[in-house]
LOGU-655127 format. One record per atom (N, C-alpha, C, O): atom name; x, y, z. Coordinates in pm, whole numbers, plus 32768, in hexadecimal, padded with zeros to 4 digits. Example, Ala and Ser with C-alpha at 12.3 -4.5 7.8 and 13.67 -1.06 7.14 Angstrom:
LOGU-655127
['N', [8527, 7DC7, 830C]]
['CA', [84CE, 7E3E, 830C]]
['C', [8528, 7EB6, 830C]]
['O', [8590, 7EB4, 834E]]
['N', [8505, 7F1F, 82C4]]
['CA', [8557, 7F96, 82CA]]
['C', [850A, 8003, 8313]]
['O', [853D, 8072, 8324]]
end
This chain:
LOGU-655127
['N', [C04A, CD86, 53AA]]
['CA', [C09E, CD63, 541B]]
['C', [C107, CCFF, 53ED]]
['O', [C0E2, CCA9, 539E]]
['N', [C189, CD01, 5416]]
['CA', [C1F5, CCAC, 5419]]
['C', [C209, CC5F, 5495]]
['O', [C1E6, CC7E, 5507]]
['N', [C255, CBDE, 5462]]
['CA', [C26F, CB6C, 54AD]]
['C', [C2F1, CB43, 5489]]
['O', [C312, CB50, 5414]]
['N', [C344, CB13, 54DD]]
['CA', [C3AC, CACD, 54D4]]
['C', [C3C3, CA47, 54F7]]
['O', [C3CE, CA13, 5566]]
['N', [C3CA, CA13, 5479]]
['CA', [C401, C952, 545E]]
['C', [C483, C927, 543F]]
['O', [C4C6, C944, 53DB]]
['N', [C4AA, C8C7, 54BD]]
['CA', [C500, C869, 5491]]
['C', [C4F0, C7CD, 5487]]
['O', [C48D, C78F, 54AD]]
['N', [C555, C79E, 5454]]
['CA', [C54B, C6E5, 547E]]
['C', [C558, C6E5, 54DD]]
['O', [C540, C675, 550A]]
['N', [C577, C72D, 5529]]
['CA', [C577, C6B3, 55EB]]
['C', [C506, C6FA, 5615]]
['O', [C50F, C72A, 5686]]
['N', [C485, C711, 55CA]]
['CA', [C3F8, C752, 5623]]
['C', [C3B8, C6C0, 5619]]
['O', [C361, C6A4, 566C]]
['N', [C3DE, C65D, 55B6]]
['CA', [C387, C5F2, 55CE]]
['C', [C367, C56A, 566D]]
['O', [C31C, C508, 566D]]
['N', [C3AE, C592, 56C4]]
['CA', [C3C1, C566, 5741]]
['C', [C314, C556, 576B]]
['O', [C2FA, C4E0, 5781]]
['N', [C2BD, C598, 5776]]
['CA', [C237, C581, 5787]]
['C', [C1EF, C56B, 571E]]
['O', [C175, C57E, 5725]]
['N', [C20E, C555, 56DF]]
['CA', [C193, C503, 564A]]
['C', [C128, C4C7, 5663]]
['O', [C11A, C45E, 56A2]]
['N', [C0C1, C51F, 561F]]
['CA', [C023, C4CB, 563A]]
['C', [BFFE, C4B3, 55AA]]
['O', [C00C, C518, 5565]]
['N', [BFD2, C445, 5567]]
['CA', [BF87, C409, 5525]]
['C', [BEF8, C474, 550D]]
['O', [BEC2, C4B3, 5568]]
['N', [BEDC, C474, 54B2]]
['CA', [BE45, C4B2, 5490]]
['C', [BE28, C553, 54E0]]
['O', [BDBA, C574, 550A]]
['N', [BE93, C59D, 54E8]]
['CA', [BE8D, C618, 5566]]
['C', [BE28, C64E, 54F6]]
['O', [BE2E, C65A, 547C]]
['N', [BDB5, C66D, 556E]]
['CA', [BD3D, C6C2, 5564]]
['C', [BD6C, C771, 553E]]
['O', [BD3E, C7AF, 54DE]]
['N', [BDB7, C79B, 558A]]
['CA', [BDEB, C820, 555F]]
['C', [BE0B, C834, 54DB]]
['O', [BE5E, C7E5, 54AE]]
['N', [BDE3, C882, 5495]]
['CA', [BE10, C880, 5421]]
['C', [BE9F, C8C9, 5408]]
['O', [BEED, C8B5, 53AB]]
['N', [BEAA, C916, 5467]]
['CA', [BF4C, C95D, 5453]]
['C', [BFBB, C8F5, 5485]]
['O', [C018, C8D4, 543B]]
['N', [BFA9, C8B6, 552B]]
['CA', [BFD7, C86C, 5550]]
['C', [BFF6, C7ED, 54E8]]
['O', [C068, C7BF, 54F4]]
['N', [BFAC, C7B5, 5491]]
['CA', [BFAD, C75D, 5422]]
['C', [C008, C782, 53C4]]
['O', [C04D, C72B, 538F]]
['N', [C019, C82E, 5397]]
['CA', [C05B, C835, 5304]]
['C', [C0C3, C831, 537F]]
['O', [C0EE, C7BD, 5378]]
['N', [C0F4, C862, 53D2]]
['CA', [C184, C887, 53F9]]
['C', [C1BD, C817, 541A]]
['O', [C236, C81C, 542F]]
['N', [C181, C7A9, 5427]]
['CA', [C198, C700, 543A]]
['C', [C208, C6D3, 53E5]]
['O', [C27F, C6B7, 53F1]]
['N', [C180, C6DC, 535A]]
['CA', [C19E, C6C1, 52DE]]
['C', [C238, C6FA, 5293]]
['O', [C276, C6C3, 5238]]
['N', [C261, C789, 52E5]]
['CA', [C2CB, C7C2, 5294]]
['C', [C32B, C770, 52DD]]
['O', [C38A, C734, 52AA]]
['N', [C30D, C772, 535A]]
['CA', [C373, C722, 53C5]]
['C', [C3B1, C69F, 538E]]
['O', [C42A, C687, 538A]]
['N', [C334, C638, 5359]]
['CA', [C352, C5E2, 532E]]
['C', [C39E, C5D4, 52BE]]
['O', [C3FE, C587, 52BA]]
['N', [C373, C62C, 5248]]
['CA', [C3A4, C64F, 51EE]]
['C', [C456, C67E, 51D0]]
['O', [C4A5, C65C, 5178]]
['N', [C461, C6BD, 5222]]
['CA', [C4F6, C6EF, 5277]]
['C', [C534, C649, 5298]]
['O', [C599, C622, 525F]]
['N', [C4EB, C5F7, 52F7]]
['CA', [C533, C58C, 531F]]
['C', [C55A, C520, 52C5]]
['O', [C5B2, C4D0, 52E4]]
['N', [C526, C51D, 5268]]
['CA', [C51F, C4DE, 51F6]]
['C', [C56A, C4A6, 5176]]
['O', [C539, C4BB, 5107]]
['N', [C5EE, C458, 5185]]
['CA', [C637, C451, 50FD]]
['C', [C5EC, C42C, 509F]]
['O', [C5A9, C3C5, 50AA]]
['N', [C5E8, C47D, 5028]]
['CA', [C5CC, C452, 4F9C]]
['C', [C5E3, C3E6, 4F77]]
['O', [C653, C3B8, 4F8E]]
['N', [C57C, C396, 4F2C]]
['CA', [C5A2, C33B, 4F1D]]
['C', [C58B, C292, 4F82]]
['O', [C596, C21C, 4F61]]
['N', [C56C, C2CD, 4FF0]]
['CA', [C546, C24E, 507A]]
['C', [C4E9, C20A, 508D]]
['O', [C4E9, C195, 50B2]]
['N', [C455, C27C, 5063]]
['CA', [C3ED, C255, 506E]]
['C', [C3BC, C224, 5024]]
['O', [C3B2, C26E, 4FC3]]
['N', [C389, C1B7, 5013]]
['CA', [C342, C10B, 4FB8]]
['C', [C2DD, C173, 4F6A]]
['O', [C29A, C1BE, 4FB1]]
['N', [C2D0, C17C, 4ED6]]
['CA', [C254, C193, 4E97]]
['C', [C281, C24C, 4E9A]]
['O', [C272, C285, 4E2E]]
['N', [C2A8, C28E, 4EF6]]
['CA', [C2BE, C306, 4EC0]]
['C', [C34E, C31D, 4EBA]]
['O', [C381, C32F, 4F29]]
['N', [C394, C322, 4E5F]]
['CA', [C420, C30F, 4E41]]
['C', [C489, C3AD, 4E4B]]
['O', [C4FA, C3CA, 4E71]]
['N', [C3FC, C405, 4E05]]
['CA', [C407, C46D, 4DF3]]
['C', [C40B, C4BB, 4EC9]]
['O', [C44C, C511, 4F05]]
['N', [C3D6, C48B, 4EDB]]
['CA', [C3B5, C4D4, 4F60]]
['C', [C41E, C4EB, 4FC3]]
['O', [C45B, C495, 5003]]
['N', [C42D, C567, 4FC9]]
['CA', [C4B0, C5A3, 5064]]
['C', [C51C, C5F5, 5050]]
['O', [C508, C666, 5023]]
['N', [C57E, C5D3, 5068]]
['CA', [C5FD, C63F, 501C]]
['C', [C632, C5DD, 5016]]
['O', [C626, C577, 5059]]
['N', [C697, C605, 4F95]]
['CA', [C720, C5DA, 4F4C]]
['C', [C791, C5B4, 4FA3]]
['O', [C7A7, C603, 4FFF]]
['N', [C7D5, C559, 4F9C]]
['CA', [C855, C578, 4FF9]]
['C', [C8DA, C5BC, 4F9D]]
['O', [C94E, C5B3, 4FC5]]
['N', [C8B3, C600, 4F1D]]
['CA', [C943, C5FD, 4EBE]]
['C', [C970, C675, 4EF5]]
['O', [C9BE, C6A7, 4EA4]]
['N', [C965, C6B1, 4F4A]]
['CA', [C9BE, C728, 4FC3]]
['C', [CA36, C6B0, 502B]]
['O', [CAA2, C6CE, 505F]]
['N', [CA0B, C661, 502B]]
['CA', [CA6B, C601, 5091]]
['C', [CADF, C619, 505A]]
['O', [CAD9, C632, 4FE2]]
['N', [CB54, C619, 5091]]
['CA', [CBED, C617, 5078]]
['C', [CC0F, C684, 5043]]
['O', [CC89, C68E, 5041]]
['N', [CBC6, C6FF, 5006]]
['CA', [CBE5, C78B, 4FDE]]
['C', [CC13, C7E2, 5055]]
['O', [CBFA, C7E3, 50CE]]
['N', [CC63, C82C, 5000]]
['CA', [CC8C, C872, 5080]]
['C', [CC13, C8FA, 50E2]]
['O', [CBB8, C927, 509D]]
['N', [CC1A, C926, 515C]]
['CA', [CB84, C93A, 5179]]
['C', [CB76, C9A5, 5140]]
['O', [CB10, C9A0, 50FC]]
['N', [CBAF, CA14, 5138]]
['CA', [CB50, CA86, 50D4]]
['C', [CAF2, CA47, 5088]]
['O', [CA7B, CA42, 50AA]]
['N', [CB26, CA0E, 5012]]
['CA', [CAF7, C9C1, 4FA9]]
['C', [CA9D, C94A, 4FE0]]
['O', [CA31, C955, 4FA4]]
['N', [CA99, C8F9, 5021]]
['CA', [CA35, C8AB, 507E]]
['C', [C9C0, C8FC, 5095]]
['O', [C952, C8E6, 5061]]
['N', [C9DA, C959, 50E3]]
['CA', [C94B, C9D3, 5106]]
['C', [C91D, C9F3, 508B]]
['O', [C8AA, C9CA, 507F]]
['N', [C93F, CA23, 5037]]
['CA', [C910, CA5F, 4FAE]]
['C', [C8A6, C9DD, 4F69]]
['O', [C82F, C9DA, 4F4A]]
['N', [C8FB, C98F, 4F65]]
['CA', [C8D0, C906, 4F33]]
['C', [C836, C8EA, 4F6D]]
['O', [C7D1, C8C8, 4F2E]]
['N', [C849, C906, 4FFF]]
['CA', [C7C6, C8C2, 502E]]
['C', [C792, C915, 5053]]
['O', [C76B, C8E1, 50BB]]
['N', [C75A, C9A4, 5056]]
['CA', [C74C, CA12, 5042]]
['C', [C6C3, C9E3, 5004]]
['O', [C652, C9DE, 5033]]
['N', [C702, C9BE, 4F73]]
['CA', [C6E0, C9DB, 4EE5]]
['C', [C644, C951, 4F01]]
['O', [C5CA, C948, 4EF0]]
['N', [C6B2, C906, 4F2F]]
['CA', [C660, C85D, 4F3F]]
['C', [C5DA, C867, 4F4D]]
['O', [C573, C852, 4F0D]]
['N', [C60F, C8A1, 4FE6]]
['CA', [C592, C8CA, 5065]]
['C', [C510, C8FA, 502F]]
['O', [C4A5, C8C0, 501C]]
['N', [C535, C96A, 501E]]
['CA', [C4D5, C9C2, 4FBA]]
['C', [C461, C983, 4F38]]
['O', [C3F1, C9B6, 4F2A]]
['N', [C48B, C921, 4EEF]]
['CA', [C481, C8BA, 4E9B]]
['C', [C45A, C880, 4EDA]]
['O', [C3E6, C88D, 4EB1]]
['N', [C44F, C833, 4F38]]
['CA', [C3E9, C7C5, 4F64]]
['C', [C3A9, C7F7, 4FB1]]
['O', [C33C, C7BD, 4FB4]]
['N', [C3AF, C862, 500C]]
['CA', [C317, C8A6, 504D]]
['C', [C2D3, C8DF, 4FCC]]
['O', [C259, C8D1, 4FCC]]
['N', [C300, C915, 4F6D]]
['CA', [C2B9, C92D, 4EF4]]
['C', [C262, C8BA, 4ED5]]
['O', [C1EE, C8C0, 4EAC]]
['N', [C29E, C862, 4EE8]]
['CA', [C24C, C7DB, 4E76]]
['C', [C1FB, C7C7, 4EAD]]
['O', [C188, C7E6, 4E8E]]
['N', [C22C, C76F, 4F41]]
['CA', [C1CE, C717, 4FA4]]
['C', [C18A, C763, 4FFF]]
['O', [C135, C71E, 5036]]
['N', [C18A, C7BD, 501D]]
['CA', [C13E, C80E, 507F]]
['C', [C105, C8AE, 5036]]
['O', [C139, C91A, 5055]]
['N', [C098, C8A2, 4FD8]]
['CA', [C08F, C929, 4FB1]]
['C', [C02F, C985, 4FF2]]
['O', [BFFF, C9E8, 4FBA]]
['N', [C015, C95E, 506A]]
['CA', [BFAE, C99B, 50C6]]
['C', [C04B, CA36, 510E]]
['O', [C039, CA9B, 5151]]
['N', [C095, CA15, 50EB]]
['CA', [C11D, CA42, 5148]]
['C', [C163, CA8C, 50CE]]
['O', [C161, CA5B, 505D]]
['N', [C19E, CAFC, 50EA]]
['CA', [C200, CB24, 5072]]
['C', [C26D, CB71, 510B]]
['O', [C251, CBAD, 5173]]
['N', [C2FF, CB3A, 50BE]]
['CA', [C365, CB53, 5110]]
['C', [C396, CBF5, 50E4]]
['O', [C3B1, CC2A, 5079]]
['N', [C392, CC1A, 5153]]
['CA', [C3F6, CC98, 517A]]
['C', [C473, CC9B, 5163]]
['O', [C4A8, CCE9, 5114]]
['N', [C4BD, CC2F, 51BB]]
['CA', [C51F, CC56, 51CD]]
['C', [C55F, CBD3, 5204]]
['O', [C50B, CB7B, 5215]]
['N', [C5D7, CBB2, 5223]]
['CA', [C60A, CB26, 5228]]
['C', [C6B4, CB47, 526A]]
['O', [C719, CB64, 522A]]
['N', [C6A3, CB36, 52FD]]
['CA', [C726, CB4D, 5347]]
['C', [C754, CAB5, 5377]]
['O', [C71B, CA48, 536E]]
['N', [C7E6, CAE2, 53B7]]
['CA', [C7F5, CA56, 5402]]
['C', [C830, CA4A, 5468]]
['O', [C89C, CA83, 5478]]
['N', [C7E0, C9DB, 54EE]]
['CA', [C826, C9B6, 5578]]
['C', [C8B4, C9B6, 5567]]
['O', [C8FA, C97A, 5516]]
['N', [C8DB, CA20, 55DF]]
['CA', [C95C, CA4B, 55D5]]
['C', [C985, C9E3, 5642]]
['O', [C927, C9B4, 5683]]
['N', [CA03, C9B9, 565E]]
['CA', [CA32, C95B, 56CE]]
['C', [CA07, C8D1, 56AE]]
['O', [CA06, C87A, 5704]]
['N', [C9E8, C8C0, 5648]]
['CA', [CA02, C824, 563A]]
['C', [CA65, C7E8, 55F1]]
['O', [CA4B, C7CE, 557C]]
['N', [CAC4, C7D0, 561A]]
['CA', [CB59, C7B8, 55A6]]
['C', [CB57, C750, 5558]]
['O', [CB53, C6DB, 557F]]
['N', [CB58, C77D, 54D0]]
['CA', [CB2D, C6F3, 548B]]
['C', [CAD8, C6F2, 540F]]
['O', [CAE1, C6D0, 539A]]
['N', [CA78, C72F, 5468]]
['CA', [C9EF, C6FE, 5435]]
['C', [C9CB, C7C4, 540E]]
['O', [C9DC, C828, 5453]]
['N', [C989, C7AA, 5363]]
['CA', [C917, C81A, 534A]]
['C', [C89F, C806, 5384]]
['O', [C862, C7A4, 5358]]
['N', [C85B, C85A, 53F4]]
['CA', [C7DD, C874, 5402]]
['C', [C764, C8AB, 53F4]]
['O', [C71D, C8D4, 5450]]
['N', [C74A, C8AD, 5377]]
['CA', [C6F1, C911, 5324]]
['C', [C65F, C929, 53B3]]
['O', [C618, C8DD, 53F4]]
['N', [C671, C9BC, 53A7]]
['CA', [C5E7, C9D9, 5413]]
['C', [C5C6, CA53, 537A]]
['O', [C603, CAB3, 534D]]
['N', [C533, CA00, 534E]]
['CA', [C4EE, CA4B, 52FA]]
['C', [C472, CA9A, 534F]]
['O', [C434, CA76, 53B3]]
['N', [C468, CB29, 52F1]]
['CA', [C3FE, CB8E, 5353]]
['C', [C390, CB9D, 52A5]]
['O', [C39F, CBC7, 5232]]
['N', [C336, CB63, 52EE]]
['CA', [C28D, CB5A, 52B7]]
['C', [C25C, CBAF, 52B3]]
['O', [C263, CBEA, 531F]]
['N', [C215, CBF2, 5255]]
['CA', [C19F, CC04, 523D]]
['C', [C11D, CBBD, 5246]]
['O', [C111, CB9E, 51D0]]
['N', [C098, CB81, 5290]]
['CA', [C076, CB17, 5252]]
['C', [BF99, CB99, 5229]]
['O', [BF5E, CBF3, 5265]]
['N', [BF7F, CB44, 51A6]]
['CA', [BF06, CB9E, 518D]]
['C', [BE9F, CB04, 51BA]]
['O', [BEB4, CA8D, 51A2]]
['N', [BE21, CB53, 520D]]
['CA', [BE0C, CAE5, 524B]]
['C', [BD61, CB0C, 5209]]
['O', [BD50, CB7E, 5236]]
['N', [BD06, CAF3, 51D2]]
['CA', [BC98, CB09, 51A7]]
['C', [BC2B, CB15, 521B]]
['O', [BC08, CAA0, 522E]]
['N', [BBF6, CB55, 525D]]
['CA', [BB89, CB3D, 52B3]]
['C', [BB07, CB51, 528A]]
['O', [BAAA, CB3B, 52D8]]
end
């Protein structure tokens, strides 16, 4: 089964979520929200910003590539499909990544 994640799913965030799917899709969320580089002790953790100021074809490609790469790393319960983006927000790339997630029962 597929799921679709973005950064603005983190609006209800729970600490310790018992769900285990609800948990990885958190995690990508967070992961998504995340500049590289921010978080104390994991330096490595989130996406890149070196798409900023490119022009957007090349921006999308860029973080495309990113995205993919850090749900790879930090979340390997999840392997990405596919990686579109919120249309109508002027400005701003909105990566909405579509999951796979393998969940062991």
């Amino acid at each position: 089964m597929s799921y679709l994640v973005s950064a603005t799913d983190l609006e209800n965030i729970r600490l310790n979520e018992p769900e285990e799917v609800s948990a990885i899709l958190q995690n990508i969320a967070l992961i998504l929200a995340t500049p590289k580089g921010s978080a104390p002790f994991y330096r490595d953790f989130g996406i890149s910003s070196e798409f900023l100021d490119k022009p957007v074809p090349v921006a999308k490609v860029m973080m495309i590539s990113e995205v993919r790469e850090a749900v790879e790393e930090w979340e390997p319960r999840a392997s990405v499909i596919g990686v579109s983006f919120k249309e109508g927000v002027p400005g701003k790339l909105v990566p909405v990544v579509e999951v796979e997630i393998s969940v062991e029962e």
